[in-house]
C-alpha positions as CSV (number, residue, x, y, z in Angstrom):
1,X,94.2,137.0,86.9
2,X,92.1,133.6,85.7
3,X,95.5,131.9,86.5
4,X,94.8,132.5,90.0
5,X,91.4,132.2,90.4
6,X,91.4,128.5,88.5
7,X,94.2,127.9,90.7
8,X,91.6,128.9,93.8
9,X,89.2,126.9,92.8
10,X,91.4,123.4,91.9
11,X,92.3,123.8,96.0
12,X,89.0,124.1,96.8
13,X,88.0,121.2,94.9
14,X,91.0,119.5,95.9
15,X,90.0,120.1,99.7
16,X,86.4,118.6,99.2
17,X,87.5,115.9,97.5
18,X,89.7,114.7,100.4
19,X,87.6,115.2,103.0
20,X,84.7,113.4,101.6
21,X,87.8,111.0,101.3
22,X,88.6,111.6,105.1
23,X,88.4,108.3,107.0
24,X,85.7,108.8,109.9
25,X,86.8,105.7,112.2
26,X,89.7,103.7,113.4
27,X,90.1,100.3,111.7
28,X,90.8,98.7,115.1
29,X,88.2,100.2,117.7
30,X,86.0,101.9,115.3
31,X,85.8,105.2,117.3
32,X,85.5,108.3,115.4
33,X,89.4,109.2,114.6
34,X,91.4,113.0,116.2
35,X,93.6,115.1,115.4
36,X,96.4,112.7,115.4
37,X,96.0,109.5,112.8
38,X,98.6,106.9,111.8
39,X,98.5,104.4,109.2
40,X,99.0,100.8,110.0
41,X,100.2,98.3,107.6
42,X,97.7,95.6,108.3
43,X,100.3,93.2,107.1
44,X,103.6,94.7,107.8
45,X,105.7,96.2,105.1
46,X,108.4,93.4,105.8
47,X,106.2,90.9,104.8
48,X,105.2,92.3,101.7
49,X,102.3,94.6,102.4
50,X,101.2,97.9,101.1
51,X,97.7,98.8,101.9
52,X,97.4,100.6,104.9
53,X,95.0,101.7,107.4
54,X,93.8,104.8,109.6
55,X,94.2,103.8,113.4
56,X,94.4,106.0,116.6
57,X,98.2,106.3,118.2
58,X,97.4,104.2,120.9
59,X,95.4,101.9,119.2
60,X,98.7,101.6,116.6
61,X,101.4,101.1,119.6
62,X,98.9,98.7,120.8
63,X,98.9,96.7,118.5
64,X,102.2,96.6,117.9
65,X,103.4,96.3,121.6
66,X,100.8,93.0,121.5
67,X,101.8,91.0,118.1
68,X,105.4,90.8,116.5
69,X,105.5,91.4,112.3
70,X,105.3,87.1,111.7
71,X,101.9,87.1,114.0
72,X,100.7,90.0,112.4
73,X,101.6,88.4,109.4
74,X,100.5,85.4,109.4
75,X,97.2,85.7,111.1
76,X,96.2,88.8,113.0
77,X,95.4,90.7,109.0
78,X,91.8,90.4,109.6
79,X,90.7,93.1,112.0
80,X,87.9,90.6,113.1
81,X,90.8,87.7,113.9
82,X,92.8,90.9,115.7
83,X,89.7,91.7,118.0
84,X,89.4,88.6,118.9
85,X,92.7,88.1,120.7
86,X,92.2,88.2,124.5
87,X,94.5,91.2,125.0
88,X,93.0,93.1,122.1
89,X,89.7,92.2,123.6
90,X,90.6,93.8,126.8
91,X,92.2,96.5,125.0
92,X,89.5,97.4,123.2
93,X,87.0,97.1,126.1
94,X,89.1,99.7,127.9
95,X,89.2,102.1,125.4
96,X,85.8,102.2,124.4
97,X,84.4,105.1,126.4
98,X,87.8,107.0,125.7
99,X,88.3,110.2,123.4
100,X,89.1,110.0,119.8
101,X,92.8,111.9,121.0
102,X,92.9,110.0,124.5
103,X,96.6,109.0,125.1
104,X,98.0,106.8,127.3
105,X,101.4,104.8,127.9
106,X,101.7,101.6,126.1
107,X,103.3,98.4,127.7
108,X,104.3,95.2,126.0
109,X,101.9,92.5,127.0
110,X,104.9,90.1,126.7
């Protein structure tokens, strides 16, 4: 019986722990994050990176769809530098008022 209830309460803890661990924004348009969260690899994994970030779907695809791996790479690490970018700009504009789960197709802006 104290097998299960320490086991209870580890969970419990556990659970705490990660959501005062939760992340509470995207990385890219800083609007609270939804149900749905992927991780971008700020510099991609071919290049040699391994942290990663919480971004919203379409904030992910758009980035993507915007910047190969060697421009991501290279320069567009920095959030600030990636905000910048005319198309991110506009991006970013347009998506402000949005939902955190809003979803929309995502073109190539090449």
């Amino acid at each position: 019986m104290v097998g299960r209830v320490k086991r209870k309460a580890g969970l419990v803890a556990a659970a705490e722990r990660i959501e005062r661990a939760a992340p509470l924004s995207c990385a890219l348009c800083d609007r609270p994050l939804g149900v749905k969260v992927e991780w971008h690899h700020p510099v991609p994994k071919s290049e040699g990176g391994r942290e990663t970030v919480p971004v919203h779907p379409i904030c992910h695809r758009t980035i993507h769809a915007t910047f190969s791996n060697t421009e991501l790479a290279r320069g567009f690490a920095d959030f600030a530098v990636l905000r910048a970018q005319p198309e991110m700009a506009r991006f970013l504009r347009w998506i402000a008022g949005k939902p955190a789960d809003f979803h929309a197709p995502t073109r190539g802006a090449r």
